[in-house]
C-alpha positions as CSV (number, residue, x, y, z in Angstrom):
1,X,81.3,-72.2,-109.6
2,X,80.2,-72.8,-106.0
3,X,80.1,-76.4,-104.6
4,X,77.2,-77.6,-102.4
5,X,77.3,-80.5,-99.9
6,X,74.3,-83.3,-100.6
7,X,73.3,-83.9,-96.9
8,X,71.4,-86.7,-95.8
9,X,68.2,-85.9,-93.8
10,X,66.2,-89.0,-93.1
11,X,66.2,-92.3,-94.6
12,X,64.6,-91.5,-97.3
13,X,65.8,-88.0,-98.1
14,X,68.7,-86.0,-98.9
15,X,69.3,-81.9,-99.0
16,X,70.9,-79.4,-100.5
17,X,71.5,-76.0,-99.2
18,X,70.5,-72.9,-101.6
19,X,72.4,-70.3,-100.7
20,X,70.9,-66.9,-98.8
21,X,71.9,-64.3,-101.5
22,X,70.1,-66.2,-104.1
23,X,67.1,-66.9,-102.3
24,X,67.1,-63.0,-100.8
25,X,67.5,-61.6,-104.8
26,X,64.0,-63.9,-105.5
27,X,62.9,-62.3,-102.3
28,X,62.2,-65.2,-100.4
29,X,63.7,-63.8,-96.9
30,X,62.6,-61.5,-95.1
31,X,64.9,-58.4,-93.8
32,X,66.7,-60.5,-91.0
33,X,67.9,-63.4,-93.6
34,X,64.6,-65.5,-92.8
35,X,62.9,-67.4,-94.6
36,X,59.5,-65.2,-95.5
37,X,56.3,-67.9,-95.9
38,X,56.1,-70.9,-97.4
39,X,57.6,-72.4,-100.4
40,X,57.0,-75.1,-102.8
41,X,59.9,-76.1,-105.5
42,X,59.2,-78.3,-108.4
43,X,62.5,-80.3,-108.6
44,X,63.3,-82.4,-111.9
45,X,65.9,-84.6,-113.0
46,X,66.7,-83.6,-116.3
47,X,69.7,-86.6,-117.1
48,X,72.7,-88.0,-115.4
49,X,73.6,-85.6,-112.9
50,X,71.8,-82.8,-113.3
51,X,68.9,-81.6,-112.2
52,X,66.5,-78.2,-112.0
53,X,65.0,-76.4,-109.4
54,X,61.7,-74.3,-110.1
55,X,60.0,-71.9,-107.6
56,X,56.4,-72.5,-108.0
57,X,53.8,-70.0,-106.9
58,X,50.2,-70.2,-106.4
59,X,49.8,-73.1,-104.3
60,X,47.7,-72.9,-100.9
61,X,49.2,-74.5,-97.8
């Protein structure tokens, strides 16, 4: 199981990096590890501790 470091990002915010490998098998990056577009995530907290992350598609910058 691989760890991830919460990071905080403002004062209201903290992060969490998704690794590169998963995000390039959803093919989200583009050919040099980038980042291709935008993206929206739908993030829920399902009970203590855990919570899901869900790509969602469709939505118009």
């Amino acid at each position: 199981m691989a760890l991830n470091k919460l990071r905080q990002l403002d004062r209201d915010s903290v992060g969490i990096t998704l690794p590169k490998d998963d995000m390039r098998v959803e093919g989200l990056l583009d050919e040099n590890g980038q980042l291709r577009g935008d993206h929206h995530v739908h993030i829920r907290h399902i009970d203590d501790g855990e919570w899901t992350v869900e790509l969602v598609e469709g939505l118009e910058p």
